[in-house]
TORTI-861697 format. One record per atom (N, C-alpha, C): x, z, y; residue in one letter. Coordinates in steps of 0.1 Angstrom, whole numbers, padded with zeros to 4 digits, always signed. Layout:
XZYa ...
END
This chain:
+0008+0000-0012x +0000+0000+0000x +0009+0000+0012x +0008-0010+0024x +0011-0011+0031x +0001+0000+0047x +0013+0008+0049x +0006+0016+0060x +0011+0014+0071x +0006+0010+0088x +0007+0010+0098x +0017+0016+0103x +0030+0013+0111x +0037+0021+0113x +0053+0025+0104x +0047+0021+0092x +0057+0029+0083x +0073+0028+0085x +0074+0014+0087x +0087+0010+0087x +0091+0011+0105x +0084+0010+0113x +0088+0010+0126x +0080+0012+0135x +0080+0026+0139x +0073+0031+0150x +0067+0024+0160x +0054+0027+0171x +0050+0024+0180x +0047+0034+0187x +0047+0033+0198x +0040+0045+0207x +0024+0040+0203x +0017+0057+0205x +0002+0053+0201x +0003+0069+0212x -0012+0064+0216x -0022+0074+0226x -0030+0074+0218x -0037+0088+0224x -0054+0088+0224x -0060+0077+0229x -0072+0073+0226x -0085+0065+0226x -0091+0069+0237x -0091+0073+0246x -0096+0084+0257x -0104+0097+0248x -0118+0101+0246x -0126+0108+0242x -0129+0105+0230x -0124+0096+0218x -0134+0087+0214x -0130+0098+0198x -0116+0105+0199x -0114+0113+0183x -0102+0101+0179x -0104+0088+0184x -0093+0081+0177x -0080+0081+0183x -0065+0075+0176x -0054+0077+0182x -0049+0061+0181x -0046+0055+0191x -0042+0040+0183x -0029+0036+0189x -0024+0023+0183x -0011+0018+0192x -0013+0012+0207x -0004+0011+0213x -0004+0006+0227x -0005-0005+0227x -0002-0011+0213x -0004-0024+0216x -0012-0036+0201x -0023-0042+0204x -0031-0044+0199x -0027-0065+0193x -0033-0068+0179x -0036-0078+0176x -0045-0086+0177x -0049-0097+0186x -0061-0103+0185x -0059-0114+0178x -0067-0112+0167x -0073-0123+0158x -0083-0133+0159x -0076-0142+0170x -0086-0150+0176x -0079-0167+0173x -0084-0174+0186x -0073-0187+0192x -0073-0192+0179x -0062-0197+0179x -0056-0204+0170x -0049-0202+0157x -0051-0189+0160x -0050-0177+0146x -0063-0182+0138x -0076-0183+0142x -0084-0180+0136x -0092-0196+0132x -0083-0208+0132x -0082-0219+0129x -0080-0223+0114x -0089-0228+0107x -0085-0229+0092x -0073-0240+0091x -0065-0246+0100x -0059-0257+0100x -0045-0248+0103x -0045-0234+0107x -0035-0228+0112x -0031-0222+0094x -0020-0223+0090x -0016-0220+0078x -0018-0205+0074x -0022-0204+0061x -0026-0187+0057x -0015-0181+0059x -0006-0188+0048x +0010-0180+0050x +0013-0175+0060x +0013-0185+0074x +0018-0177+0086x +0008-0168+0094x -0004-0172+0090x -0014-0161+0091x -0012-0148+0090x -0011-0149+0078x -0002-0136+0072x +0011-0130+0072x +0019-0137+0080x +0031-0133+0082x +0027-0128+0098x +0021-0131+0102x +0017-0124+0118x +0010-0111+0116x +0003-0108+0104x -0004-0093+0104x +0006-0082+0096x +0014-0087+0086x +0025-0078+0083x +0028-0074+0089x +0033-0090+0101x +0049-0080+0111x +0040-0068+0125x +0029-0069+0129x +0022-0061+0131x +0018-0048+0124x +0015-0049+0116x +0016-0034+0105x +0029-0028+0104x +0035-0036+0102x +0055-0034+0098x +0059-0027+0116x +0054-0035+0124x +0056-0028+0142x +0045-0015+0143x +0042-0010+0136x +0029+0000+0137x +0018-0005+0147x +0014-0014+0148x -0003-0022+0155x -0011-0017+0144x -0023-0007+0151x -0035-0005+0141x -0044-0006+0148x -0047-0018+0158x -0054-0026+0166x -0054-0041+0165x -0069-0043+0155x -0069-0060+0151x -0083-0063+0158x -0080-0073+0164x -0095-0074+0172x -0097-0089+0168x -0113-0090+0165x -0114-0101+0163x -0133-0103+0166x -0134-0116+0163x -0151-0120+0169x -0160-0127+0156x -0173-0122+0152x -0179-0129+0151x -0180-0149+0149x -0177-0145+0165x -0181-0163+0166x -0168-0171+0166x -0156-0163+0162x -0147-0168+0164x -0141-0179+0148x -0142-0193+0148x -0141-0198+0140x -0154-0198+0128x -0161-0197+0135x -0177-0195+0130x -0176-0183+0117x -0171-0175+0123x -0168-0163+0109x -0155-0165+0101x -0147-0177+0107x -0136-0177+0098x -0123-0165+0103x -0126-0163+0114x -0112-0152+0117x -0116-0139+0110x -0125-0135+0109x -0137-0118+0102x -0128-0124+0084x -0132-0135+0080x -0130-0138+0068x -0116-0134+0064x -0107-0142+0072x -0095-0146+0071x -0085-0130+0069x -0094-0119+0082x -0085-0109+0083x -0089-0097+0074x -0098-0102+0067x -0101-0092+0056x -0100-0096+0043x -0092-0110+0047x -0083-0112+0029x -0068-0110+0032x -0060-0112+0039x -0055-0105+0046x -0046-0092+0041x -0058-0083+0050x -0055-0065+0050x -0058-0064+0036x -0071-0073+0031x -0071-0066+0009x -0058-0069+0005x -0056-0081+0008x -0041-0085-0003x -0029-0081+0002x -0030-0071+0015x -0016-0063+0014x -0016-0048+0015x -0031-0047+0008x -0035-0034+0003x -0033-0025+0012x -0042-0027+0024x -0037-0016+0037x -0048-0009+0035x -0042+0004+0040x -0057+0016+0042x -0062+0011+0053x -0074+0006+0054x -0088+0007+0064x -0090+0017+0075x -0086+0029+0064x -0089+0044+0078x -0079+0043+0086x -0067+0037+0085x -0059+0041+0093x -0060+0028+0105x -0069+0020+0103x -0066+0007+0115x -0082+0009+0122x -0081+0003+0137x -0087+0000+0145x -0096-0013+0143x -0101-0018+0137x -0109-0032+0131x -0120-0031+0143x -0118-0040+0154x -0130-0050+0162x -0133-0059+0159x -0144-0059+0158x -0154-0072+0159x -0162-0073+0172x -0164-0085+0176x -0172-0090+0189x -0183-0095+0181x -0200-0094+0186x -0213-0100+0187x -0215-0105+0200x -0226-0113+0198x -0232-0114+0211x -0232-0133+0217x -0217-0142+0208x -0222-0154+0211x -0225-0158+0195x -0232-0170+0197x -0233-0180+0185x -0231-0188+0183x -0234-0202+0175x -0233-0217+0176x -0249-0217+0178x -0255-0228+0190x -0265-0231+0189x -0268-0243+0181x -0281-0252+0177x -0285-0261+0169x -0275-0274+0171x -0269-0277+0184x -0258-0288+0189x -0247-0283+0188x -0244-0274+0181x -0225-0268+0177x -0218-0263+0189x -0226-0260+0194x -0218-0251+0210x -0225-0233+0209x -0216-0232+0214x -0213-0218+0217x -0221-0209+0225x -0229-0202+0227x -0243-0201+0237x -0239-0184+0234x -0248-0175+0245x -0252-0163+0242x -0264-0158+0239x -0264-0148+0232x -0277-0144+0225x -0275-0126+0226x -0283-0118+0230x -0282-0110+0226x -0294-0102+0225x -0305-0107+0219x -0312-0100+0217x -0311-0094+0202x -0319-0081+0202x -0310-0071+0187x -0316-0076+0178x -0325-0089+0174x -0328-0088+0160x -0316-0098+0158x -0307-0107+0166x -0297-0114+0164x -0282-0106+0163x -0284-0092+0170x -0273-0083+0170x -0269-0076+0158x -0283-0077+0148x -0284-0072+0137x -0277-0078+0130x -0284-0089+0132x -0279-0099+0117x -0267-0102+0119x -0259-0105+0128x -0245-0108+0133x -0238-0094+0127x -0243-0083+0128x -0234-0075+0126x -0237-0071+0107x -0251-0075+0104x -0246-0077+0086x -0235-0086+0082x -0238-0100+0087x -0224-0107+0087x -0214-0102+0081x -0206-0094+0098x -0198-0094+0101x -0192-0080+0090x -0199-0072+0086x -0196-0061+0075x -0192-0070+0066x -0202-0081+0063x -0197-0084+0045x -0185-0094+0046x -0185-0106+0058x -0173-0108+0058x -0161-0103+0059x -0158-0089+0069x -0149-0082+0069x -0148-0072+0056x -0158-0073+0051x -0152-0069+0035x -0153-0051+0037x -0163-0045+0046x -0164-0031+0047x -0180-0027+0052x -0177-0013+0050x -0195-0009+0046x -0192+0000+0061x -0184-0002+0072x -0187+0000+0090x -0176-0002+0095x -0177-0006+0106x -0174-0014+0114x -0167-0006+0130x -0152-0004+0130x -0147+0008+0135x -0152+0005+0149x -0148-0007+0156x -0155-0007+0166x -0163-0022+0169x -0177-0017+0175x -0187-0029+0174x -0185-0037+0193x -0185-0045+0197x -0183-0048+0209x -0192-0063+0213x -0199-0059+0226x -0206-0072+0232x -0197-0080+0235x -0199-0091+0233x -0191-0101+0238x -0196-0111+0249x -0191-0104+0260x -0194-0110+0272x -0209-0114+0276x -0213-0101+0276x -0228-0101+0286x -0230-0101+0299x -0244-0106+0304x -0246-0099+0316x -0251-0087+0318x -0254-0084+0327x -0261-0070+0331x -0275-0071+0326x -0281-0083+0328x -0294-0082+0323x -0296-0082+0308x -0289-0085+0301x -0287-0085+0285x -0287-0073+0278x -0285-0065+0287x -0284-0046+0288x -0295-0046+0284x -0304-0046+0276x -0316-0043+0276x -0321-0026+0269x -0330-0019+0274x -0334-0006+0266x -0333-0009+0252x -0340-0020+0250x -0341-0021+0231x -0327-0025+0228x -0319-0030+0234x -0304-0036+0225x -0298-0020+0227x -0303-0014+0240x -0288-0005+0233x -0293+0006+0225x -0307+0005+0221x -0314+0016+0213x -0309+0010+0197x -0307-0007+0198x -0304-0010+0183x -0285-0003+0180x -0280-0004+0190x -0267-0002+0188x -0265+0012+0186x -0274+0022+0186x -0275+0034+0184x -0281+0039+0174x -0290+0027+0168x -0296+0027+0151x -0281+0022+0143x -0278+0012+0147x -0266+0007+0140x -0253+0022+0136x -0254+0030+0150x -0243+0037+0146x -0249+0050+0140x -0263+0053+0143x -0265+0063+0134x -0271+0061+0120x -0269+0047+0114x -0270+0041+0105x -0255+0042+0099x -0247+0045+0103x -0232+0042+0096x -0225+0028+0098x -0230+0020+0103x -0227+0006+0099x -0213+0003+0114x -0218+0014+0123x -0211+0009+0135x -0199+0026+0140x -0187+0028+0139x -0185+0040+0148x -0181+0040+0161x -0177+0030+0161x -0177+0028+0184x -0184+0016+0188x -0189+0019+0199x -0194+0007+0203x -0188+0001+0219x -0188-0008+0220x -0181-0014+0234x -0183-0026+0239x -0177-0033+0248x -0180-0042+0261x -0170-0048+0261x -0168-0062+0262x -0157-0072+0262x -0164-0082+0273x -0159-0081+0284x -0165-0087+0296x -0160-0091+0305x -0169-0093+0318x -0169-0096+0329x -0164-0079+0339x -0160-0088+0351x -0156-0076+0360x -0172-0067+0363x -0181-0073+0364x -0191-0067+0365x -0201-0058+0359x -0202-0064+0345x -0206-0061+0337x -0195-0047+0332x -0182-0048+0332x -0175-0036+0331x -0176-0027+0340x -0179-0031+0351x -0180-0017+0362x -0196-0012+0359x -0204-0021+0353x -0221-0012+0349x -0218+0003+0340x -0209-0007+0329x -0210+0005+0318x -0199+0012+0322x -0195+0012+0329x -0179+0023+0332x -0191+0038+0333x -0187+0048+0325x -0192+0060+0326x -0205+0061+0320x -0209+0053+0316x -0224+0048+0305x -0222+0054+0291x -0229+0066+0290x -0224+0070+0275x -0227+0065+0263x -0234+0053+0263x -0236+0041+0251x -0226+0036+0246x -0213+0036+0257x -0204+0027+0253x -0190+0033+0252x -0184+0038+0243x -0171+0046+0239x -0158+0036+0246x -0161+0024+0244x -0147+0017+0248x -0148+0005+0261x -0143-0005+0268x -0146-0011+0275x -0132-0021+0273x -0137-0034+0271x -0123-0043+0274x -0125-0052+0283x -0119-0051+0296x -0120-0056+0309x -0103-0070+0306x -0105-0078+0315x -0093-0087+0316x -0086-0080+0328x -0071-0079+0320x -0062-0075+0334x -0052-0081+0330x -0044-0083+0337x -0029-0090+0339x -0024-0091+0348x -0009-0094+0352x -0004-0098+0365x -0011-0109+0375x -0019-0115+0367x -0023-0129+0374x -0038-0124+0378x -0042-0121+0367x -0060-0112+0367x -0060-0101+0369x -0059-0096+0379x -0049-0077+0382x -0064-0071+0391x -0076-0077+0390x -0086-0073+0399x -0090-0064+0391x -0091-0060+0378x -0100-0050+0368x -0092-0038+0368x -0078-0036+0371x -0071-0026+0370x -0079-0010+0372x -0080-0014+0384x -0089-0001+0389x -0100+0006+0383x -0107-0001+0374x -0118-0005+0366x -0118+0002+0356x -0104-0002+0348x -0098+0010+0336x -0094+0023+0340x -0090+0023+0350x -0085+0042+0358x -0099+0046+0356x -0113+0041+0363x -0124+0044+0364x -0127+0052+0351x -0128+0039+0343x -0137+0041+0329x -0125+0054+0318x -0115+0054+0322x -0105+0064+0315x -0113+0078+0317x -0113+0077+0334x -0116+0090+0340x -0128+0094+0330x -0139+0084+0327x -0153+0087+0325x -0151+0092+0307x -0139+0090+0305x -0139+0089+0286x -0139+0082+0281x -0135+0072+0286x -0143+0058+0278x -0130+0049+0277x -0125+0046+0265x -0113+0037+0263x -0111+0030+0266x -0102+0022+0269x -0097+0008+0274x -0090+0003+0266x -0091-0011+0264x -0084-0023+0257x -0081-0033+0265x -0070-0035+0269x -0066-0046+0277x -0068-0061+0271x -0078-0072+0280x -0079-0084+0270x -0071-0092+0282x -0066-0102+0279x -0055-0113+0276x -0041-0104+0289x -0035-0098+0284x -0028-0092+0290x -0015-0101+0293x -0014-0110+0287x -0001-0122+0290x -0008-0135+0294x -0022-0136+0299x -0028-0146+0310x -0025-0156+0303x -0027-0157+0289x -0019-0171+0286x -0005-0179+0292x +0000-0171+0294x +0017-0175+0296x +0012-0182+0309x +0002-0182+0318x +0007-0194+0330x +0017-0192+0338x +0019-0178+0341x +0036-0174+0346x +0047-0181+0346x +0047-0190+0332x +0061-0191+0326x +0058-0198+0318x +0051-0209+0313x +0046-0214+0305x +0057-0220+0298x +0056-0218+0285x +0067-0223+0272x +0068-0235+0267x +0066-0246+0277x +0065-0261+0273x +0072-0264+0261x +0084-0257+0257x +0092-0267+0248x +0087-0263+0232x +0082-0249+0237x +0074-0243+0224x +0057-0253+0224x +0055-0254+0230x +0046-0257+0233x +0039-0270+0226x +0051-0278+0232x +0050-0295+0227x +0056-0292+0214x +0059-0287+0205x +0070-0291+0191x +0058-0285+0182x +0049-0283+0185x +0041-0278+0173x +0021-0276+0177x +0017-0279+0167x +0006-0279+0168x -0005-0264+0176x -0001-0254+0170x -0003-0247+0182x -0001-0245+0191x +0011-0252+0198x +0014-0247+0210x +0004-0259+0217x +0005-0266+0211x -0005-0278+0222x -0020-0272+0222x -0025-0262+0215x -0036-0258+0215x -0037-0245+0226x -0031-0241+0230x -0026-0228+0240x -0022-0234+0252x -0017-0252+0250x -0011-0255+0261x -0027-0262+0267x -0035-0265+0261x -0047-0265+0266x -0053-0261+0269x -0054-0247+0268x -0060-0233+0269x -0060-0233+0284x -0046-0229+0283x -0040-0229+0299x -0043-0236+0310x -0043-0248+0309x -0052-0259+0316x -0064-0261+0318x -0072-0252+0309x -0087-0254+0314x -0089-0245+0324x -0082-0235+0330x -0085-0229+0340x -0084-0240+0355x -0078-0251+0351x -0077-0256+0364x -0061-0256+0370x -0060-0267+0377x -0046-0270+0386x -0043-0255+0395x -0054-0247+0398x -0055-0238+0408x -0048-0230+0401x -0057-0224+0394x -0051-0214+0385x -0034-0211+0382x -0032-0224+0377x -0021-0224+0372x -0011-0224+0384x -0015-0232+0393x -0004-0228+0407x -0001-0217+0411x -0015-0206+0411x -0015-0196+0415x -0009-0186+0406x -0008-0190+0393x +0001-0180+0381x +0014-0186+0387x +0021-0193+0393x +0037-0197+0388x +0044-0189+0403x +0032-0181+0411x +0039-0176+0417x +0046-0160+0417x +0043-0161+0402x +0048-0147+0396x +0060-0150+0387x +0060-0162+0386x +0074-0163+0379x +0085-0156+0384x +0088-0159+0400x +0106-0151+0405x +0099-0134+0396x +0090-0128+0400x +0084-0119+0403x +0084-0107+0388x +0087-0117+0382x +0083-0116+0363x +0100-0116+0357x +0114-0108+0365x +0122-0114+0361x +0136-0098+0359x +0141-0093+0348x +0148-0083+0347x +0155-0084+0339x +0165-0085+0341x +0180-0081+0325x +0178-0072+0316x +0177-0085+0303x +0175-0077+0292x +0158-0079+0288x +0152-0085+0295x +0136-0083+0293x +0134-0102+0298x +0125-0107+0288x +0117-0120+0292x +0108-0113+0296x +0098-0125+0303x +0088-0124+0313x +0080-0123+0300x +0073-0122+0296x +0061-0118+0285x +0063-0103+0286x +0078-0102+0284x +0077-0086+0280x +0077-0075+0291x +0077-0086+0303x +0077-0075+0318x +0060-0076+0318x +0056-0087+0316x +0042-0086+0315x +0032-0078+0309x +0039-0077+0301x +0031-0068+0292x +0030-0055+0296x +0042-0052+0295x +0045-0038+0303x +0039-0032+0318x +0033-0044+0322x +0030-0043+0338x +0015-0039+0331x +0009-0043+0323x -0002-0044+0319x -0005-0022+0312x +0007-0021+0303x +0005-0009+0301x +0010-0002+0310x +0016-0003+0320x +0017+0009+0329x +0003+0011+0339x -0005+0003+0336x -0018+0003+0344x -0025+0019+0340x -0031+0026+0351x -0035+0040+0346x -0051+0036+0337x -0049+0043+0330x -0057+0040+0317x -0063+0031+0311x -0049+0025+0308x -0052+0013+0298x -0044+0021+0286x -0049+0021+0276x -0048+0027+0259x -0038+0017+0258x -0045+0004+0253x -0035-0009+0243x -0039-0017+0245x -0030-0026+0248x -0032-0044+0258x -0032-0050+0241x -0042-0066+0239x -0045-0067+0232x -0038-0084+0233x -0028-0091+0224x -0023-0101+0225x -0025-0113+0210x -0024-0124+0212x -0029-0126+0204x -0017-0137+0200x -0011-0144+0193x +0001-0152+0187x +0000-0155+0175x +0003-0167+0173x +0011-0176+0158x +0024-0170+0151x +0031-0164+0163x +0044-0161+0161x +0048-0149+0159x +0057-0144+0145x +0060-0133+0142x +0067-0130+0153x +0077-0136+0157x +0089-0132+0164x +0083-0130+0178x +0073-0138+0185x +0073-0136+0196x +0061-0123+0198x +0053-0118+0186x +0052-0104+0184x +0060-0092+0180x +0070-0094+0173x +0082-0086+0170x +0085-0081+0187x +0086-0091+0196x +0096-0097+0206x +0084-0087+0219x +0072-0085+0218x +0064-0077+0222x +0059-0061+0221x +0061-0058+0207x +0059-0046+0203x +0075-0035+0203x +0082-0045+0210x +0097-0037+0213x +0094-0034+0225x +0091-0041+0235x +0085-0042+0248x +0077-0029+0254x +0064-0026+0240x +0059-0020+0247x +0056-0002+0249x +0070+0001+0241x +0072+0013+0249x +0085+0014+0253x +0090+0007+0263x +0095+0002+0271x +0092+0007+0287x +0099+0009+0295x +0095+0015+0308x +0096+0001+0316x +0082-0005+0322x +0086-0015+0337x +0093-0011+0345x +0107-0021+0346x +0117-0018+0362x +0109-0017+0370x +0111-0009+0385x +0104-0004+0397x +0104-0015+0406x +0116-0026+0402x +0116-0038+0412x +0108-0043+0408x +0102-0046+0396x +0093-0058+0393x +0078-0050+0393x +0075-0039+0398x +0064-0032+0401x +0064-0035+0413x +0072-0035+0421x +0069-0041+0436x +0068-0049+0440x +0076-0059+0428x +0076-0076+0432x +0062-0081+0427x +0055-0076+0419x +0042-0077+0414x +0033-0074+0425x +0033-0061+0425x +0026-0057+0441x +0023-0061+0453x +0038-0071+0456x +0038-0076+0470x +0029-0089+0465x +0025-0095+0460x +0016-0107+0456x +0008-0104+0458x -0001-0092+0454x -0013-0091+0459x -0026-0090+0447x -0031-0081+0449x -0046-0088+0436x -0050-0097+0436x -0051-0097+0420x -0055-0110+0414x -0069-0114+0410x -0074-0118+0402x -0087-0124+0404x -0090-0110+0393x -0106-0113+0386x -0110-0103+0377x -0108-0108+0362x -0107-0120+0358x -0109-0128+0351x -0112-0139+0350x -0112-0148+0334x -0113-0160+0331x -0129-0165+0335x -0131-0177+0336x -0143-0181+0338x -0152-0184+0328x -0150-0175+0314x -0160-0181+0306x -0154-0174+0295x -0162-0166+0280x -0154-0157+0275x -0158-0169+0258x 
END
């Protein structure tokens, strides 16, 4: 049995209030991870070397890969015989495929239900450590959905429940006792939610940092990029934000720069020195360039590159579309 940690330490906090203790730094099982075209093997050599770094934070969605990422990470954790109690296992509800193969939101609970029977039997477990909306609005909040998410958990099926969202929709539930955790977007580039996590810490309420390395627009890794089929999938990614965006990330590059440390890893770091943020949640193909992160992140950010961050100014709240 392969246990979290074993071979190589991570720093882990408290969860805020929640009883749990987790790493600082989290796996998301999403992108191009969660692509049946993306090879098992290296699939699998990406969740080792995460376990092997002590990450006991795997986040993943529902609608991601139409159930193939839920599938994929719970053959996986069986075939390398990990204990379950000891890991953080998210799942996201809340989008679908509609009748024309696109991606829509739904959250009304007789759909919250069934998404989340799913999501048990694909993930190959009888509850679900933490349950999370996936990008709602405020009006989606409805009295009956969050009464279902409170049958779910006093059913056994759910033990945390949380919010993967918008700047707005995170500042509703900030201090909302329905909701144990909150994953707001922060980054150097998306640095508007910061405040947002101090908030929701104060109130008890965990934080997960989502895309904490903004998709590399800082610094974008063209040569990785073009030589392989994922990278041109990420290098797209990047681009759908727009020419703006991306202009406006490259002026963090000087900004992103220390001996001894690549820019991912000042990034990162910029992201956990945020007051109450738990564990920034990253997502990669690459063992090494997660090896290359979880050294990082207990790691102290230089004070220059907190200033040189600073003097830029806040950044937006997030991406345009989850």
């Amino acid at each position: 049995m392969i246990a979290s940690g074993e071979r190589c330490g991570i720093a882990r906090v408290p969860l805020a209030r929640t009883g749990w203790s987790i790493s600082r730094l989290g796996l998301g099982c999403a992108s191009y991870w969660a692509r049946p075209g993306f090879a098992e093997k290296r699939a699998r050599a990406v969740v080792e070397t995460a376990l092997e770094r002590g990450i006991d934070v795997f986040d993943t969605g529902a609608s991601y890969g139409d159930g193939f990422a839920e599938r994929r990470l719970a053959r996986i954790l069986d075939a390398l015989d990990v204990d379950r109690d000891c890991l953080l296992v998210s799942t996201k509800v809340g989008t679908v495929t509609d009748t024309r193969g696109r991606l829509v939101k739904d959250f009304r609970p007789e759909r919250i239900v069934a998404q989340v029977e799913k999501s048990l039997r694909r993930l190959n477990t009888d509850r679900i450590a933490l349950l999370q909306l996936h990008g709602p609005h405020i009006h989606d909040l409805s009295d009956e959905l969050l009464s279902t998410l409170q049958r779910l958990r006093a059913d056994g099926k759910v033990a945390l429940l949380g919010v993967n969202g918008f700047s707005e929709v995170i500042e509703h539930v900030t201090g909302c006792g329905q909701f144990d955790v909150v994953m707001p977007f922060i980054s150097v580039v998306q640095s508007g939610n910061a405040g947002l996590a101090q908030q929701a810490a104060a109130a008890g309420q965990g934080v997960l940092a989502a895309g904490p390395l903004a998709r590399m627009l800082f610094a974008p890794p063209l040569a990785s990029w073009l030589s392989r089929p994922s990278g041109l999938w990420y290098l797209a990614r990047a681009l759908a934000g727009g020419a703006f965006g991306l202009a406006r990330a490259q002026r963090f590059r000087k900004a992103l720069r220390a001996p001894g440390w690549s820019p991912a890893q000042l990034a990162l770091a910029w992201v956990l020195a945020r007051p109450g943020v738990s564990c920034a949640v990253v997502g990669t193909t690459d063992p090494g360039h997660l090896r290359e992160l979880a050294d990082a992140s207990s790691r102290t950010l230089p004070r220059a590159v907190e200033q040189a961050v600073a003097a830029l100014g806040n950044g937006a709240t997030g991406p345009r579309r989850l």
